[in-house]
Backbone bond lengths (Angstrom), bond angles and torsions (degrees), N, CA, C in turn:
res aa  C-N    CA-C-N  psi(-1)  N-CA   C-N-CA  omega(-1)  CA-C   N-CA-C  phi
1 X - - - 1.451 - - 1.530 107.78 -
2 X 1.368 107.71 130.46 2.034 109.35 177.87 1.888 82.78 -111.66
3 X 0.921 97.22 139.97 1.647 147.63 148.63 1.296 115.15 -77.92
4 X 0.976 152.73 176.32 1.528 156.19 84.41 1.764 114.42 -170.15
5 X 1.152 80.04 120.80 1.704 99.55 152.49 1.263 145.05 -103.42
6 X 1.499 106.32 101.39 1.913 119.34 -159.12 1.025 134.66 -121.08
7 X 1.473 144.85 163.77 1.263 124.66 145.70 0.855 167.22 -48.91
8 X 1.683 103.65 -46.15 1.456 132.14 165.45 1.581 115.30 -79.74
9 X 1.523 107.72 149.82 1.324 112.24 174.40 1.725 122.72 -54.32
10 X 1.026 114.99 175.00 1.385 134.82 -158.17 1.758 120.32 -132.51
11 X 1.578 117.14 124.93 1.338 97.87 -173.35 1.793 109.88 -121.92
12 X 1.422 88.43 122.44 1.511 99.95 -159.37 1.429 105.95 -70.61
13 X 1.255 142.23 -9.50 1.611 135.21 137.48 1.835 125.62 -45.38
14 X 1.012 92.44 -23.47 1.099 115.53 -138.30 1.831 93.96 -91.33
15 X 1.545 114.34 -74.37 1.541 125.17 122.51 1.287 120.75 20.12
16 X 1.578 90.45 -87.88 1.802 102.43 -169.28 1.695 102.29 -50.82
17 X 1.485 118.91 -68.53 1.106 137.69 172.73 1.842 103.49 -0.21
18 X 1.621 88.17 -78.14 1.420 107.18 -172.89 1.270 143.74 -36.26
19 X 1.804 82.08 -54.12 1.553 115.92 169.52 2.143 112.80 -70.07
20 X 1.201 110.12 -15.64 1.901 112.22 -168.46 1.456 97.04 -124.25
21 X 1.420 125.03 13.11 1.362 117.54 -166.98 1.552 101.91 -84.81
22 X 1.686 125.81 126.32 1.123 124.87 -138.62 1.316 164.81 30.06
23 X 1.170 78.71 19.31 1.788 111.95 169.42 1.004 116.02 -70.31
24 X 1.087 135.72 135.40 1.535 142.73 156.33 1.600 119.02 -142.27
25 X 1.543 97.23 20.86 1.442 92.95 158.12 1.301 118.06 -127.09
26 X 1.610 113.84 47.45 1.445 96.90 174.72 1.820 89.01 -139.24
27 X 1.922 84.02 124.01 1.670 72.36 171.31 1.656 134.95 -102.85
28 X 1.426 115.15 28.90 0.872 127.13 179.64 1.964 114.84 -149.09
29 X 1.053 127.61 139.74 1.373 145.41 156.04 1.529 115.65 -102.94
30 X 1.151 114.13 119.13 1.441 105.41 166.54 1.615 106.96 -136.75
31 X 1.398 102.52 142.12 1.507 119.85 -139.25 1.730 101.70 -127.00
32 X 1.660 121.74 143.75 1.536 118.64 178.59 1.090 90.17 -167.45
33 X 1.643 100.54 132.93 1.944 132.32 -179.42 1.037 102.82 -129.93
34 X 1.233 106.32 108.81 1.805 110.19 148.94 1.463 128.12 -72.75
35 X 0.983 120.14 161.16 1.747 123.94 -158.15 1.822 78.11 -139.34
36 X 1.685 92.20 153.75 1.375 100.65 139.95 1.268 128.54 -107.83
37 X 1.343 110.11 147.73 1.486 123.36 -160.64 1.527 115.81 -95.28
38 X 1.176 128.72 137.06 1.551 131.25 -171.35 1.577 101.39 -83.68
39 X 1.322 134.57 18.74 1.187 122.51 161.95 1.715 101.56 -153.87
40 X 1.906 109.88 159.89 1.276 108.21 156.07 1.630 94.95 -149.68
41 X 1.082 105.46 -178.62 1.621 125.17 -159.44 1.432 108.27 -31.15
42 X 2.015 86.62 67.34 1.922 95.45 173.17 1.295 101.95 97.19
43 X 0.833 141.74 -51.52 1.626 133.85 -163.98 1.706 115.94 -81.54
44 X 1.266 130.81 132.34 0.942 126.87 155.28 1.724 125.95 -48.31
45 X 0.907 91.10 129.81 2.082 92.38 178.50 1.596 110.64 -122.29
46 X 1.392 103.31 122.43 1.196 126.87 175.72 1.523 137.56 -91.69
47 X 1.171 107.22 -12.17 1.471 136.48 -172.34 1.510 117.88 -178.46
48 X 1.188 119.81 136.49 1.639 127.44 172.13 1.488 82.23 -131.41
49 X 1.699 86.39 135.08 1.887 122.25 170.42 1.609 90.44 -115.33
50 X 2.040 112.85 99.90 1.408 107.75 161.97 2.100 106.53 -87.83
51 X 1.389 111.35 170.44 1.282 116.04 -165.10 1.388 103.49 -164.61
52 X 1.592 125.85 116.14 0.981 125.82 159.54 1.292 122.02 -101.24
53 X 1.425 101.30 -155.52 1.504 128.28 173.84 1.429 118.15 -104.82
54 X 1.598 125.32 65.79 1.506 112.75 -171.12 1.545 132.41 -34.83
55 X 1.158 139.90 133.21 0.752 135.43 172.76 1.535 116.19 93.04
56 X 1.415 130.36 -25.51 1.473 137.57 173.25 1.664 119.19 -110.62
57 X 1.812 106.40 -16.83 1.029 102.18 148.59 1.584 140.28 -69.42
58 X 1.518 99.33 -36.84 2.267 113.68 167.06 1.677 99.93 -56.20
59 X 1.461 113.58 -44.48 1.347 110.88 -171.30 1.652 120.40 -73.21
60 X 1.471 103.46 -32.10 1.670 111.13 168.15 1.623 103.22 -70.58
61 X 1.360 110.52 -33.23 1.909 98.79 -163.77 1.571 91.31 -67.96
62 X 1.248 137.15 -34.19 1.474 162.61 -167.36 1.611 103.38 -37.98
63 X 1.476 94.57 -69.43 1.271 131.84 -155.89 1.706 79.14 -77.28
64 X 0.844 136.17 -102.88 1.659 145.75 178.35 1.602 99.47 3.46
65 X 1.335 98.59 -71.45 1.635 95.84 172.23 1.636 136.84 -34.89
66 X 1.736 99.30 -51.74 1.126 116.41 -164.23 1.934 100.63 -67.00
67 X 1.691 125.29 -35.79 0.973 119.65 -178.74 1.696 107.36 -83.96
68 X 0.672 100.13 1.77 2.084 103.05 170.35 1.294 105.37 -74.99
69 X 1.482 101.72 -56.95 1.687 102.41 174.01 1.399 111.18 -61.06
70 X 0.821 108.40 -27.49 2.078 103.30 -171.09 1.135 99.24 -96.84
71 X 1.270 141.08 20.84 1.953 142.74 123.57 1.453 116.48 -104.62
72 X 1.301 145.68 10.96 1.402 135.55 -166.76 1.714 99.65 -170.70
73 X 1.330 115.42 127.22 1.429 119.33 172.55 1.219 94.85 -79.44
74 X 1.486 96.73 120.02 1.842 112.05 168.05 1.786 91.70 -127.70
75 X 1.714 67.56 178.90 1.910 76.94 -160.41 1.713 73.24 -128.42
76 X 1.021 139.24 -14.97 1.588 110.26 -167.29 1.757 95.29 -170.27
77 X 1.046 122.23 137.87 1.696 138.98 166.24 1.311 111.04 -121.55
78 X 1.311 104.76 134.56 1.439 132.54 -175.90 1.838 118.36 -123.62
79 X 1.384 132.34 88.64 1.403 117.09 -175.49 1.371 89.95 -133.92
80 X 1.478 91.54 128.83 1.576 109.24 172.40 1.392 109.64 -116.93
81 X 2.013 137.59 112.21 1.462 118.82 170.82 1.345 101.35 -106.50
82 X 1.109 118.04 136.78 1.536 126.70 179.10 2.348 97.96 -74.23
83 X 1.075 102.59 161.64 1.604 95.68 140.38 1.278 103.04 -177.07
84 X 1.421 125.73 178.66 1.661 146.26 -158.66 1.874 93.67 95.82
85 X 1.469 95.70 -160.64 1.331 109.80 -155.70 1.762 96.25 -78.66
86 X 1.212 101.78 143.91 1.313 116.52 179.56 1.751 120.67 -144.27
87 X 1.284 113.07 150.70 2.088 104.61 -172.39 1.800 92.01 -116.82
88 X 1.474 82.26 -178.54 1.507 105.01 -161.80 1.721 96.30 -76.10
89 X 1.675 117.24 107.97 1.334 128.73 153.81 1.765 82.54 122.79
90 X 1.068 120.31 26.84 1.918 109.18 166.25 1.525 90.12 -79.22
91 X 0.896 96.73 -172.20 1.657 120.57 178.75 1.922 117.32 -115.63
92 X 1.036 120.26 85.90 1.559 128.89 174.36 1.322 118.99 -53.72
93 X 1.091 123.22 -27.06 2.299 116.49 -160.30 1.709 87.09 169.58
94 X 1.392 76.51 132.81 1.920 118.51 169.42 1.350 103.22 -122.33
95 X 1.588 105.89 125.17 1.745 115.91 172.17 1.421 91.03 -133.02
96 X 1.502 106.11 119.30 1.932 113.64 164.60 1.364 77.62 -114.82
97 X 1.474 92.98 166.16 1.503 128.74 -174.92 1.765 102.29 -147.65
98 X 0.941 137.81 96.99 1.481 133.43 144.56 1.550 125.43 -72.75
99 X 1.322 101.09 138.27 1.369 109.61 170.26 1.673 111.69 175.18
100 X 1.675 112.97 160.36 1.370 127.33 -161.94 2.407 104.34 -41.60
101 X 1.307 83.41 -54.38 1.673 87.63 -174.62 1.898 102.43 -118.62
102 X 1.568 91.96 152.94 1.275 112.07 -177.17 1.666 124.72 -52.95
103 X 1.574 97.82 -24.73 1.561 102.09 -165.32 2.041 88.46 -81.59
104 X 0.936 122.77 -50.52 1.311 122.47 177.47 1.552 129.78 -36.05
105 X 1.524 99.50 -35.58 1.472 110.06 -169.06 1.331 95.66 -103.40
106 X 1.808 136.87 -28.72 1.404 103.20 176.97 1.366 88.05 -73.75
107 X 1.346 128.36 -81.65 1.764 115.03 -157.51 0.856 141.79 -46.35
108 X 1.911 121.14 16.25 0.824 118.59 149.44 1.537 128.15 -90.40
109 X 1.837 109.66 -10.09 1.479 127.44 -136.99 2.305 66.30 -104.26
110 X 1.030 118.63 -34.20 1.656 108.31 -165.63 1.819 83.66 -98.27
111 X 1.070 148.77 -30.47 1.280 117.99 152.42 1.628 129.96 -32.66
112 X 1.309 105.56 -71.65 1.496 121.13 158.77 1.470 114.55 -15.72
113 X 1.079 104.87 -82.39 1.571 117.90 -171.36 1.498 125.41 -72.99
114 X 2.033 113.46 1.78 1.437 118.32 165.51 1.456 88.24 -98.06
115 X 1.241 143.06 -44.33 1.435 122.17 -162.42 1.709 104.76 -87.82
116 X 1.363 119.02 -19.53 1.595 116.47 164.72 1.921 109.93 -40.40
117 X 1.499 96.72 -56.57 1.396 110.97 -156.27 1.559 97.67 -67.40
118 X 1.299 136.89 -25.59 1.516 130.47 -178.92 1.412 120.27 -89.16
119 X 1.757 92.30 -42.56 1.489 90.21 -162.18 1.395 113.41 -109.32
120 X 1.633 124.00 3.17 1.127 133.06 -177.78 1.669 115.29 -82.48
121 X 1.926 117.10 121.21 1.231 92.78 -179.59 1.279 154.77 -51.51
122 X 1.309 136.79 17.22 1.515 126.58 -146.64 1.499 90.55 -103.09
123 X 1.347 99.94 -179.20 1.397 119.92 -172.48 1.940 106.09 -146.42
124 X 1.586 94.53 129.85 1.587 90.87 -167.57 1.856 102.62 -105.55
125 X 1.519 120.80 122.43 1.848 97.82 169.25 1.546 96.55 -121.25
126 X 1.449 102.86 138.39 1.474 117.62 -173.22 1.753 102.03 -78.69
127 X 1.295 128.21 157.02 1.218 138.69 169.08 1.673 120.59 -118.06
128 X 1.132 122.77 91.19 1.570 120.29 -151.06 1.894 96.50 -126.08
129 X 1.620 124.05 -177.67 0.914 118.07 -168.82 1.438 105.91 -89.23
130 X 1.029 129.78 4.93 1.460 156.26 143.43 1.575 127.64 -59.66
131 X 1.281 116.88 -13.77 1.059 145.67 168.89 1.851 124.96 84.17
132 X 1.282 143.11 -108.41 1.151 111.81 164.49 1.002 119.82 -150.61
133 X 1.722 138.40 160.76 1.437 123.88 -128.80 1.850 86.72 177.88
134 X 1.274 103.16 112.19 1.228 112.99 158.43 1.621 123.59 -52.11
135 X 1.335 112.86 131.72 1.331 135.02 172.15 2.192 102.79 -56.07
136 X 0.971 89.40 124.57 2.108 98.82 172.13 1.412 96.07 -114.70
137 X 1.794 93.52 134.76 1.541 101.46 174.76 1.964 123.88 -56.69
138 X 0.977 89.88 157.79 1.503 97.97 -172.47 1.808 96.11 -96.50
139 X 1.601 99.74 148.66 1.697 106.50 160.77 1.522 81.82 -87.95
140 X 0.789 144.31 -79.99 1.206 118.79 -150.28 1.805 133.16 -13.18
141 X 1.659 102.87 -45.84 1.410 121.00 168.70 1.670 111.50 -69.22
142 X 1.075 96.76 -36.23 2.170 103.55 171.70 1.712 88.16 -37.89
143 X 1.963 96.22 -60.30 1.525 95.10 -136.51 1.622 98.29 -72.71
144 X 0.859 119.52 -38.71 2.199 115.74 162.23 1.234 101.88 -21.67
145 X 1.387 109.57 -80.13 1.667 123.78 -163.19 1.718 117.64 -33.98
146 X 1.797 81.47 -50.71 1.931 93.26 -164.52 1.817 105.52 -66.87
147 X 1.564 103.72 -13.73 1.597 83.73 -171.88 1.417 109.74 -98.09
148 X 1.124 118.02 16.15 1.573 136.19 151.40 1.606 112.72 -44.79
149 X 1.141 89.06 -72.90 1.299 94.97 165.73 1.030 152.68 -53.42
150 X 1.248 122.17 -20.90 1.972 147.99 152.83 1.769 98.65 -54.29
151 X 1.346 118.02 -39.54 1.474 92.61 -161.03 1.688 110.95 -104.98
């Protein structure tokens, strides 16, 4: 399992590589990158400043992981969150998921990335010509998370 929470960008060939390098028992990777986006509700965005919690964010991405595996045989986890200042089309978070069949590794790789988005520390503030204004959690991400839990 890789962890890491960094600064610098990330190369998702690069990743995969890492994560399947002599493997031959996993027949599937399934893979998710977030980008930052040059707009949100209307506003142009010019910069996102992400910001965690050192040290309790590696340990929350940790923890996130560890219950993915304890619903889905994976053979390998991959989460990369970038944070500091970032522009529109960097790359924010890498979630691989390995494992024997495909259905395993995406649902685990969109597990990952609904409980990343709630329960993971960071904090996002947009920089727009409007000037700058912290990101507020979405229900929308509640409502990802909670249907985790139904199945």
């Amino acid at each position: 399992m890789k962890i890491s929470v960094q600064a610098q960008d990330f190369n998702i060939g690069e990743e995969i590589n890492a994560l399947t390098r002599g493997r031959t028992d996993m027949g599937a990777v399934a893979s998710f990158t977030g980008f930052v986006r040059d707009f949100h509700n209307g506003k142009s965005i010019h910069k996102m400043t992400l910001e965690h919690f050192p040290g309790m964010a590696e340990k929350q991405l940790g923890e996130i992981a560890k219950v993915a595996q304890g619903h889905w045989p994976l053979q390998g986890i991959c989460i990369i969150h970038r944070f500091g200042p970032l522009l529109p089309g960097d790359q924010i978070v890498l979630v691989l998921t390995a494992s024997a069949h495909r259905g395993a590794a995406f649902e685990a790789a969109q597990f990952i990335m609904d409980w990343l988005k709630t329960d993971a520390p960071f904090w996002k503030k947009e920089e727009t010509s409007e000037g700058e204004s912290w990101v507020a959690a979405r229900s929308e991400d509640t409502h990802q998370k909670e249907r985790w839990k139904k199945s």
